[in-house]
C-alpha positions in Angstrom: -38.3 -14.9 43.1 -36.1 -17.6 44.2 -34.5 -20.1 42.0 -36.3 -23.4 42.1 -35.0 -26.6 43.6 -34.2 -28.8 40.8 -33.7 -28.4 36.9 -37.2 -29.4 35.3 -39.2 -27.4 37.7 -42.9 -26.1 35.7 -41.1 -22.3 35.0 -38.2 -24.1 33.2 -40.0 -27.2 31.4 -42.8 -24.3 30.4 -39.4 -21.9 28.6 -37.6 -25.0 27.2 -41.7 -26.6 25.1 -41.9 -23.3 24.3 -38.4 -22.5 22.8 -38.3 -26.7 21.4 -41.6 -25.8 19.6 -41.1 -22.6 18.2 -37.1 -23.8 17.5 -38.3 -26.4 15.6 -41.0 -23.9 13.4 -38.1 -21.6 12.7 -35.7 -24.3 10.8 -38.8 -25.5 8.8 -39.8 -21.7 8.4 -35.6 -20.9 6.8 -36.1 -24.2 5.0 -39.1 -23.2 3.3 -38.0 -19.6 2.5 -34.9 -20.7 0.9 -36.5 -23.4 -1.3 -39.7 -20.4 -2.3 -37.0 -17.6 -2.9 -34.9 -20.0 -5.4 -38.5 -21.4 -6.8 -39.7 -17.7 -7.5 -36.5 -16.4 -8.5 -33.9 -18.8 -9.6 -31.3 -16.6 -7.6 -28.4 -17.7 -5.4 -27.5 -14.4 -4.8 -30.9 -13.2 -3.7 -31.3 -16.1 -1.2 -27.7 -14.8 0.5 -29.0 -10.9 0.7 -31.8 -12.4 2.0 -30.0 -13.9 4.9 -27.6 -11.3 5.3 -30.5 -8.7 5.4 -32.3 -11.2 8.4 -29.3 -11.2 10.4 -28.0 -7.2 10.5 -30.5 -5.6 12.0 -30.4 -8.2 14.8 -26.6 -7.0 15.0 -27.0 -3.7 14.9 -30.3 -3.7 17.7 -28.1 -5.8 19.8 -26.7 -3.2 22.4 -30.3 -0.8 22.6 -32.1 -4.7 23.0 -30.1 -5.9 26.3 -30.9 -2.3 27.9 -34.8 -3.2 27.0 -34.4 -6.6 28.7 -33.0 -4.9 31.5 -35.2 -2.0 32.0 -38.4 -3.5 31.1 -41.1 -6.0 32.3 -39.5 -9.0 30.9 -42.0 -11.0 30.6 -44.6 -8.8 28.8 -41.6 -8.1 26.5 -40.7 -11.1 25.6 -44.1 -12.3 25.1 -44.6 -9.3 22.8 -41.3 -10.2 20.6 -43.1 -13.3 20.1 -46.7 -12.4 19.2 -44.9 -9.9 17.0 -43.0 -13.0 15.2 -45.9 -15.2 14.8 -48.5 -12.5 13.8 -45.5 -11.6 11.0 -45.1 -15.2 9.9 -48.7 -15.8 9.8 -49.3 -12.8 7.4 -46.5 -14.5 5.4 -48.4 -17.7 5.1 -51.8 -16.1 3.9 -50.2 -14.2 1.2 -48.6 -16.6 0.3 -52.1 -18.7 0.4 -53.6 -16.5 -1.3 -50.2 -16.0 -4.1 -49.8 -12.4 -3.0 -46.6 -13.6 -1.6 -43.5 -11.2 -2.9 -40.2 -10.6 -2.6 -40.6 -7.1 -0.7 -42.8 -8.8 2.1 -39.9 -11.4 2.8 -37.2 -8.8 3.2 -39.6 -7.0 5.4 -40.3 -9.6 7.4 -36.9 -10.5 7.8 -36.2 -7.5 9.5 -39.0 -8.0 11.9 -38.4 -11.3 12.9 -34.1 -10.3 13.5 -34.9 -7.6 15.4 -37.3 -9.2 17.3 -34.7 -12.3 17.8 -32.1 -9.6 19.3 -34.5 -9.2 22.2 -35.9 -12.2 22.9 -32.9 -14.7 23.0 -30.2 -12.8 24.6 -33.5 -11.7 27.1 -34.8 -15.7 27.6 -30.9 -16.8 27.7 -30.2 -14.3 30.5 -33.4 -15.1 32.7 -32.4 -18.5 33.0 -30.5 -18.1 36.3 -33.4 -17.0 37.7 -35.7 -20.0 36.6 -33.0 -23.1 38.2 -30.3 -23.3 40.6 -27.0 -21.5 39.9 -25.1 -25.0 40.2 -27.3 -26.3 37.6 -27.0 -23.4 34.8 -24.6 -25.8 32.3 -27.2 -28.6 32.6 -29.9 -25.8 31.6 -27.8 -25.0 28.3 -27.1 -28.2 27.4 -31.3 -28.5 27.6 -31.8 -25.6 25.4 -29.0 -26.8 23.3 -30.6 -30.0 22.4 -33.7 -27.5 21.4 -31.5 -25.7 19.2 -29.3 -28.4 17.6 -32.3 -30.9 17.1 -34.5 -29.0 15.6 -31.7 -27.5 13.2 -31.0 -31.1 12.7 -34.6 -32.0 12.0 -35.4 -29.3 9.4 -32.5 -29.5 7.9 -33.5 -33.5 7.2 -36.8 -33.1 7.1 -37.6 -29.2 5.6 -37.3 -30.1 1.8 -39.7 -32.8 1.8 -42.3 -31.6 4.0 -41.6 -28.5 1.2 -42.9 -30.9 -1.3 -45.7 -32.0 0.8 -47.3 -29.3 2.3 -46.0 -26.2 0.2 -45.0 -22.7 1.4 -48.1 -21.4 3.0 -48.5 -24.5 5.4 -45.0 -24.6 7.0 -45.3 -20.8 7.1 -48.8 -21.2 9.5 -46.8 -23.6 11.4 -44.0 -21.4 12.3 -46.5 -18.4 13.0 -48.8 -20.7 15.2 -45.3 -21.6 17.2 -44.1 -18.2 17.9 -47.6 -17.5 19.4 -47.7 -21.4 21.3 -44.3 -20.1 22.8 -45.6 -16.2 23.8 -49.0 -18.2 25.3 -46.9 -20.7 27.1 -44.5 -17.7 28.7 -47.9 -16.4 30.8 -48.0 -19.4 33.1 -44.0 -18.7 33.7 -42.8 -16.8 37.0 -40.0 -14.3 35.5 -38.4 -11.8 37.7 -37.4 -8.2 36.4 -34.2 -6.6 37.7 -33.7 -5.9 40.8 -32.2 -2.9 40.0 -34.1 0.2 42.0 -32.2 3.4 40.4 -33.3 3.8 36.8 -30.6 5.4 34.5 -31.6 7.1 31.1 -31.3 4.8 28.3 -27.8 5.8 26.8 -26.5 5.7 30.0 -27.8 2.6 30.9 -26.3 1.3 27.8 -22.6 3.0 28.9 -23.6 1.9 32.2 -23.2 -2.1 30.9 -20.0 -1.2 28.9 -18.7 0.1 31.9 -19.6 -3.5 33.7 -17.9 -5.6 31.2 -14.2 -3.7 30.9 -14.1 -3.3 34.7 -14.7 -7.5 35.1 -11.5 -9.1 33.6 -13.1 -12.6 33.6 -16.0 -11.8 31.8 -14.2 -9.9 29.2 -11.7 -12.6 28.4 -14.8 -15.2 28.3 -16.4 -12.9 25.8 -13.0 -12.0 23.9 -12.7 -16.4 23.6 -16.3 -17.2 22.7 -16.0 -14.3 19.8 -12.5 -15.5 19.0 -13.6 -19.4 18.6 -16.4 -18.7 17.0 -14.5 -16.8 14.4 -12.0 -18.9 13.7 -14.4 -21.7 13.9 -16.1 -20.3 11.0 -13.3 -19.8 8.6 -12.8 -23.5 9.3 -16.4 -24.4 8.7 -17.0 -22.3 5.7 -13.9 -24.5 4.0 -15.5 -27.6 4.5 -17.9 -27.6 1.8 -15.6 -26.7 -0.7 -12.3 -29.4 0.7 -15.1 -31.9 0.9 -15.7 -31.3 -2.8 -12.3 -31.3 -3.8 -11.4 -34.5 -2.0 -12.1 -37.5 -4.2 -12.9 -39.6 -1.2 -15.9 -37.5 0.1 -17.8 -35.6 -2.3 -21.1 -34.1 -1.4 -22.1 -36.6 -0.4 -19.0 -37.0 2.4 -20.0 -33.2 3.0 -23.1 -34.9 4.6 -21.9 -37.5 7.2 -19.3 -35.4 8.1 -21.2 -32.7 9.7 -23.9 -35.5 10.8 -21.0 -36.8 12.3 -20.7 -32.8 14.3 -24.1 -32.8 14.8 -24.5 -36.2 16.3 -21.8 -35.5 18.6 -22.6 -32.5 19.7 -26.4 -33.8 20.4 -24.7 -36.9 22.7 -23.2 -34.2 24.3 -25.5 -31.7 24.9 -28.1 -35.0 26.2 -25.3 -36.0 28.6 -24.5 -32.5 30.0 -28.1 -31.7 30.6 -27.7 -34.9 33.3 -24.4 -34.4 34.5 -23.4 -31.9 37.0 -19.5 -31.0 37.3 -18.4 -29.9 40.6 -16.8 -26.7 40.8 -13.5 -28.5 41.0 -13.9 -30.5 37.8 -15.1 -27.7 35.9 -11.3 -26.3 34.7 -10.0 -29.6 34.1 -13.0 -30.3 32.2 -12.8 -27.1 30.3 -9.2 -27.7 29.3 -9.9 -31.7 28.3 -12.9 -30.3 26.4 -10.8 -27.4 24.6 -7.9 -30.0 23.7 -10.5 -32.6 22.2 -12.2 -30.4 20.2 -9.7 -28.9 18.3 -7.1 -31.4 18.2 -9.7 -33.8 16.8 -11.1 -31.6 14.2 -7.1 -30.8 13.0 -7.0 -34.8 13.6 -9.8 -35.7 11.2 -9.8 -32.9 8.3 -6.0 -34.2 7.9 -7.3 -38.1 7.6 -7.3 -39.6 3.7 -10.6 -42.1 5.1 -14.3 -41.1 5.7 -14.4 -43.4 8.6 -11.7 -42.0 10.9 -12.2 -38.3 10.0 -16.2 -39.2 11.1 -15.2 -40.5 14.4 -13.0 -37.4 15.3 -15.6 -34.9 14.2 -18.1 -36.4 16.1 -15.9 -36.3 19.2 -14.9 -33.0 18.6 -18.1 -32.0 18.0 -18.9 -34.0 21.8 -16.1 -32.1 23.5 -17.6 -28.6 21.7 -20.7 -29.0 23.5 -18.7 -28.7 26.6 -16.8 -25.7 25.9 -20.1 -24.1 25.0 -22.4 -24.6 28.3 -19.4 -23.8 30.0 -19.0 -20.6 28.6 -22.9 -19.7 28.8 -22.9 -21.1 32.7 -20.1 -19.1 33.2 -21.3 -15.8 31.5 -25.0 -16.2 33.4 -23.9 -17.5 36.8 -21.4 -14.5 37.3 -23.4 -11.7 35.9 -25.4 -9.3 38.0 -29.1 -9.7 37.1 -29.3 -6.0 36.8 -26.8 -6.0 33.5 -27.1 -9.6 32.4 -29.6 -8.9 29.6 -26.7 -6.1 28.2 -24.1 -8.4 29.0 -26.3 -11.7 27.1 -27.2 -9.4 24.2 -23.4 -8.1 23.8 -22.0 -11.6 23.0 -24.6 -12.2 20.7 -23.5 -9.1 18.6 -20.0 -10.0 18.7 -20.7 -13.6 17.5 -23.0 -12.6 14.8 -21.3 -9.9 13.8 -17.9 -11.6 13.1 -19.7 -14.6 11.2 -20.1 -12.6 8.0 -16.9 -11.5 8.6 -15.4 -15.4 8.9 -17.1 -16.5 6.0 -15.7 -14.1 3.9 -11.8 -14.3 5.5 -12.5 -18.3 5.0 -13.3 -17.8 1.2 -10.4 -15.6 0.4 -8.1 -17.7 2.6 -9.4 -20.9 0.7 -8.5 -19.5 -3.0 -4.7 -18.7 -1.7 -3.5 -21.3 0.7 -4.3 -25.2 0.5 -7.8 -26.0 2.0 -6.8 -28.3 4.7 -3.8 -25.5 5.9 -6.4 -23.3 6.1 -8.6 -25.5 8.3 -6.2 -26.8 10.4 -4.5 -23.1 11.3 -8.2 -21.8 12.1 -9.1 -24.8 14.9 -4.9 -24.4 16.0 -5.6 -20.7 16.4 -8.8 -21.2 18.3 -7.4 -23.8 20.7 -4.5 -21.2 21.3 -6.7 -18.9 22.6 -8.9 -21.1 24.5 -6.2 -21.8 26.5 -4.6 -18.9 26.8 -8.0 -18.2 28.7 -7.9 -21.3 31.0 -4.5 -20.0 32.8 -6.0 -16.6 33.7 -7.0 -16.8 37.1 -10.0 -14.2 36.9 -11.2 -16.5 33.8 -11.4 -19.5 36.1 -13.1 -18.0 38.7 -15.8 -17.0 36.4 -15.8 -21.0 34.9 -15.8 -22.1 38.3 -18.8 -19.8 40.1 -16.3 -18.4 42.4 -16.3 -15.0 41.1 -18.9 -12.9 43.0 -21.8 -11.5 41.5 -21.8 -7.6 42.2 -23.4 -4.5 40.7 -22.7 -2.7 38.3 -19.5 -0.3 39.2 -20.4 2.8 37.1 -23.9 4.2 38.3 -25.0 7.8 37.5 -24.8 10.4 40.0 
């Protein structure tokens, strides 16, 4: 099938109601479960094995889950990750309606619904190429972005008191009923399967998509800087809480409007990028402006003794990191060949994920040794270092820029 003409033709608008309604189910859905598991339990510690245990096994399925995308009817796959979801969730909500609700059935559905997650988004996210027009891939992210950030934004606002309203069992139907509006929705939606015509087996498939990421220089040192940014981002972002404490100016309450300050930025930007189309010769410039932004205004802001000012940079760091990020998902899709771009999608997922944990806990130790803001600031200096580090690599700009050819894979089996 052939790209469409223009952004918001019916195959994308169908994905992006889809994703924006089930997004949205799935912040009030974590909402919910934290606020029952601390209700039921009383424990901290239980609510972070809980998350922990709902985001491993999407790790750990990442790299069999991009050779399913791959190999598979897409469509009917993703559709089943989804009825699988919301038939899950909606067992959830009538055991809960019925106070059968435990502990056991939580963990258990955490599991499902990771696992489930490690197909479908790397597998949706690597499809869009084929649903819009190759030039118009970073105004695509910046759509799906504003699904993702809003609706993080809106449960996070709104989750604890439609808690108190409607209880448990209601916001769990709603999430259930969204997974399956978003599987319903993906039937009316035009998805082609790879255009591969030699099947491998399925291990060396998988070594098949290694093979096609170490022989592209670009796309591994796009990968290497989204995992690298993301990491240090984290240890940076795990310290905030506790500096914001500690600061006598901010408080918990500072905690707040700073990152609504991130988030708000980042929204402006994702809303302006979906619009906004950079010619291929503004897209380096851009990426370096955006890179430079980012980080020197969150080193800018954490180091100001005023809520005002250190609001205003986040928030424009938090516009210019919207940038960096549909750049880097244009550039990953655009120059991927559709016969490995579910493997390829479903690798950077694993190496995000995988290194948050990892952050988190590198952030904490770091925070108990070395002043908070230090740590902070050398986490964002680092980042930016290697952002643009990336930026004077000739293969990484020709993968920014669409210039860098899509071909096959290099390694098929004889």
């Amino acid at each position: 099938m052939k790209n469409q003409l223009k952004l918001w033709n019916s195959n994308f608008l169908i994905v992006w109601q889809g994703q924006l309604v089930s997004t949205a189910g799935d912040a009030i859905y974590s909402i919910a479960l934290g606020f029952w598991v601390l209700e039921e339990t009383g424990s901290t510690a239980l609510m972070g094995t809980l998350m922990a245990v709902s985001t491993l096994p999407g790790v750990l399925v990442s790299p069999f889950a991009g050779v399913l995308i791959d190999r598979l009817h897409k469509k009917r796959l993703f559709i089943l990750m989804d009825a699988l979801r919301g038939v899950c969730v909606l067992l959830l909500a009538a055991a809960a309606w019925n106070g059968l609700l435990a502990v056991w059935m939580v963990f258990a559905a955490g599991i499902v619904l990771s696992v489930c997650g490690a197909v479908f988004q790397p597998g949706i996210l690597s499809s869009v190429p084929d649903l819009v027009p190759k030039e118009k891939l970073a105004n695509a992210n910046s759509a799906f972005s504003i699904v993702t950030s809003g609706s993080n934004l809106i449960g996070n606002v709104a989750g604890g008191f439609l808690y108190q309203m409607l209880g448990t069992p209601m916001l769990f139907l709603f999430d259930g009923l969204s997974f399956l509006f978003s599987g319903g929705s993906l039937g009316f939606v035009g998805i082609p399967d790879s255009s591969r015509t030699k099947k491998l087996s399925f291990f060396a498939d998988m070594k098949d998509g290694f093979h096609y990421i170490w022989h592209q220089p670009g796309l591994r040192l796009i990968l290497a800087a989204a995992a690298v940014c993301n990491f240090c981002s984290f240890v940076g972002i795990t310290l905030l809480l506790p500096f914001c404490r500690a600061t006598p100016f901010l408080g918990s309450g500072g905690y707040g409007v700073v990152m609504g300050g991130f988030m708000g930025g980042a929204m402006l930007g994702f809303v302006l990028f979906s619009v906004v189309t950079l010619k291929p010769n503004q897209i380096v410039p851009a990426y370096l402006a955006a890179c430079l932004v980012c980080h020197l205004c969150f080193i800018a802001g954490i180091n100001r003794d005023s809520l005002l000012p250190m609001v205003v940079l986040v928030a424009l760091g938090g516009f210019a990191n919207s940038l960096i990020n549909v750049l880097f998902m244009a550039a990953v899709q655009g120059s991927t060949a559709q016969e490995v771009r579910g493997k390829v999608m479903a690798f950077l997922s694993m190496i995000t994920q995988s290194l948050t944990p990892v952050a988190m806990a590198l952030g904490g130790v770091l925070g108990e040794v070395f002043p908070l803001r230090a740590v902070i600031s050398s986490a964002f200096a680092s980042s930016l270092f290697f952002l643009l580090f990336t930026a004077v690599s000739r293969d990484c700009r020709a993968y920014l820029t669409g210039m860098k050819r899509t071909c096959a894979p290099q390694n098929p089996e004889k």
